[in-house]
C-alpha positions in Angstrom: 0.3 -11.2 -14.3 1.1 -7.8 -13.4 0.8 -6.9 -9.8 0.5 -3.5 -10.1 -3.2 -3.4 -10.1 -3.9 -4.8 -6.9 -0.6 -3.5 -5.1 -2.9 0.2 -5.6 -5.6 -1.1 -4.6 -4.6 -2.8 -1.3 -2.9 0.5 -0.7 -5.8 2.3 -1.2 -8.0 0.4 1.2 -5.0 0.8 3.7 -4.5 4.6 3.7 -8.8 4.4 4.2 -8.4 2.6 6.8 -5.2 4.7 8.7 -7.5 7.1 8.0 -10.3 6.3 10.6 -10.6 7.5 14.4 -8.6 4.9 16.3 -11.6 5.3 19.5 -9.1 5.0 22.3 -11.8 2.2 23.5 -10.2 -0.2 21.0 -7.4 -2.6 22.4 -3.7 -2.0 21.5 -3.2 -4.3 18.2 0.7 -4.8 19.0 3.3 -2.1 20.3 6.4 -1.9 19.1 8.9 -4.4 21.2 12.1 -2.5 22.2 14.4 -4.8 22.9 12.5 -7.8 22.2 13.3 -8.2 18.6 16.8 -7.9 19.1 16.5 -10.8 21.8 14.7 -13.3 19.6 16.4 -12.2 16.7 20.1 -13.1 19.2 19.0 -16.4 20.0 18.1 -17.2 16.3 21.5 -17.9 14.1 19.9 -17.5 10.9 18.5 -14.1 11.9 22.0 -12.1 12.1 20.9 -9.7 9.3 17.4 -9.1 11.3 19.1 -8.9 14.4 21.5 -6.2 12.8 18.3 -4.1 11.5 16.2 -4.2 14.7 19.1 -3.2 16.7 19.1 0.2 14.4 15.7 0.5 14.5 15.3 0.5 18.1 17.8 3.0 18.6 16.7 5.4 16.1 12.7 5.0 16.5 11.4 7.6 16.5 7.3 8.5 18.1 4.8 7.6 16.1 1.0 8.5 15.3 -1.4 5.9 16.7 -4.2 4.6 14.3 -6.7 1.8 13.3 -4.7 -1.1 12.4 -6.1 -4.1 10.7 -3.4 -5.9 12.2 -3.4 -9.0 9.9 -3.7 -6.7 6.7 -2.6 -9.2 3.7 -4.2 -10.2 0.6 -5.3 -13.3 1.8 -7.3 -11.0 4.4 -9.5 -8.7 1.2 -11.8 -9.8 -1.1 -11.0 -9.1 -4.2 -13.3 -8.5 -7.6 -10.5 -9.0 -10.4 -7.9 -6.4 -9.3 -10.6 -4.3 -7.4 -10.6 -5.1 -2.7 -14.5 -5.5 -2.5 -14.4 -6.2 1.4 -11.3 -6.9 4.5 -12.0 -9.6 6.4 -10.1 -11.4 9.8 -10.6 -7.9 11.9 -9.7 -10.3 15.4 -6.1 -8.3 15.5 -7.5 -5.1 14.6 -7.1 -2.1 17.0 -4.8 1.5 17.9 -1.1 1.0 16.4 1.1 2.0 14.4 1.0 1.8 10.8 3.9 0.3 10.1 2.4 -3.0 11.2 0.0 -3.2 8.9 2.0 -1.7 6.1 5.1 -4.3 6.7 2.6 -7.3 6.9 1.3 -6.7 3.5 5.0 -5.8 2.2 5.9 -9.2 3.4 3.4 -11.1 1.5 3.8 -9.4 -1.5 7.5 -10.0 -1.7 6.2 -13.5 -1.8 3.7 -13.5 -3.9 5.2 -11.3 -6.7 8.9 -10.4 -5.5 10.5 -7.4 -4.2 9.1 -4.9 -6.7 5.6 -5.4 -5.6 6.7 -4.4 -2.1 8.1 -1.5 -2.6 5.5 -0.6 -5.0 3.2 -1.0 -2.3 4.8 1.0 0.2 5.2 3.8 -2.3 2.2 4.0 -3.3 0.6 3.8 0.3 3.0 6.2 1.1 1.4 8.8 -1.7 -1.9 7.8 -0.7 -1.4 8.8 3.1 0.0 12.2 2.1 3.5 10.9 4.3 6.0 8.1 4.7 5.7 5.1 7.4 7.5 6.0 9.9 10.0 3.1 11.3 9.4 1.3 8.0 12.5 -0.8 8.4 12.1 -1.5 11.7 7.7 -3.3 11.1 9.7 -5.2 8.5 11.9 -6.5 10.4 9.4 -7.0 13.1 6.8 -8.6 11.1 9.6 -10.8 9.4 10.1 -12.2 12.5 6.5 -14.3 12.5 7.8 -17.3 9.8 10.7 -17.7 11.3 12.1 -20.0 11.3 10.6 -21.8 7.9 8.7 -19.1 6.3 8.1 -21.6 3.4 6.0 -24.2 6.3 4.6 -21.1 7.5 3.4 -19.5 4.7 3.4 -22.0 1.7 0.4 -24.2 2.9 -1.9 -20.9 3.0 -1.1 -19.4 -0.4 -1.2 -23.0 -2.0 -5.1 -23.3 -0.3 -5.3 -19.4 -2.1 -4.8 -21.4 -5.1 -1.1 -19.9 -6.0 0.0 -22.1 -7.6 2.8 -20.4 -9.1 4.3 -20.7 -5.9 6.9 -23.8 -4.2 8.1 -23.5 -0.7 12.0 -22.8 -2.1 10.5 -19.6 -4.0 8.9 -18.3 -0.2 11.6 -19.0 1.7 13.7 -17.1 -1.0 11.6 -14.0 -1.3 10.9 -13.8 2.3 
């Protein structure tokens, strides 16, 4: 199946959602963690091409708009109608951030799901959508990559198998993660 479809559509729903008043009563879904990347990503031997990007990224980040984040924004989080989001779901995480979070979360799960393409195809296409571009893109990614370490195939394989993807094994996550 082609992707392409509901790549859109979640990007759609996304830029809506940027697009609301983050009330400055809402908690802080998750700042960005100078230094702390880089210190997990040190003590983790597998995570030396992480490590190298979030070392970048915190150098070079730059400030960032605040908005309403979902904060757990991935496709297992919208109902979906064929290709068509009907609802989001799971708003426990949501609150002011960055949207960069939310953007690299669903990146992440569509590299697994479908492979690269449908990543960046998400992240252009959000990117038209919200009129600009993420800012800190490669540093979210890095930082939301950071959650299946350091199995992403145990930590995501059991959820998209009860999804019912069943075009997917462990060995395919843990090699498009």
């Amino acid at each position: 199946d082609d992707p392409r479809a509901a790549v859109t559509a979640s990007a759609r729903v996304l830029a809506a959602i940027h697009r609301q008043d983050p009330n400055s009563r809402l908690p802080v879904a998750v700042e960005p963690m100078a230094g702390q990347v880089s210190a997990w990503a040190a003590r983790n031997p597998d995570a030396h091409d992480l490590h190298q990007i979030a070392r970048r990224q915190e150098r070079e980040a730059g400030p960032e708009q605040v908005v309403l984040v979902h904060g757990d924004y991935w496709t297992g989080n919208l109902l979906w109608s064929g290709a068509t989001v009907t609802g989001v779901v799971d708003w426990e995480r949501s609150g002011r951030g960055h949207r960069g979070q939310d953007v690299a979360k669903m990146r992440l799960d569509l590299a697994m799901l479908f492979g690269l393409d449908a990543a960046t195809w998400f992240r252009d296409e959000y990117e038209t959508l919200a009129g600009m571009r993420v800012p800190n893109a490669d540093y979210w990614d890095a930082r939301v990559a950071i959650d299946g370490y350091p199995d992403p195939g145990r930590w995501w394989f059991p959820t998209y198998r009860q999804l019912g993807h069943t075009h997917l094994n462990p060995d395919l996550v843990r090699r498009r993660y």
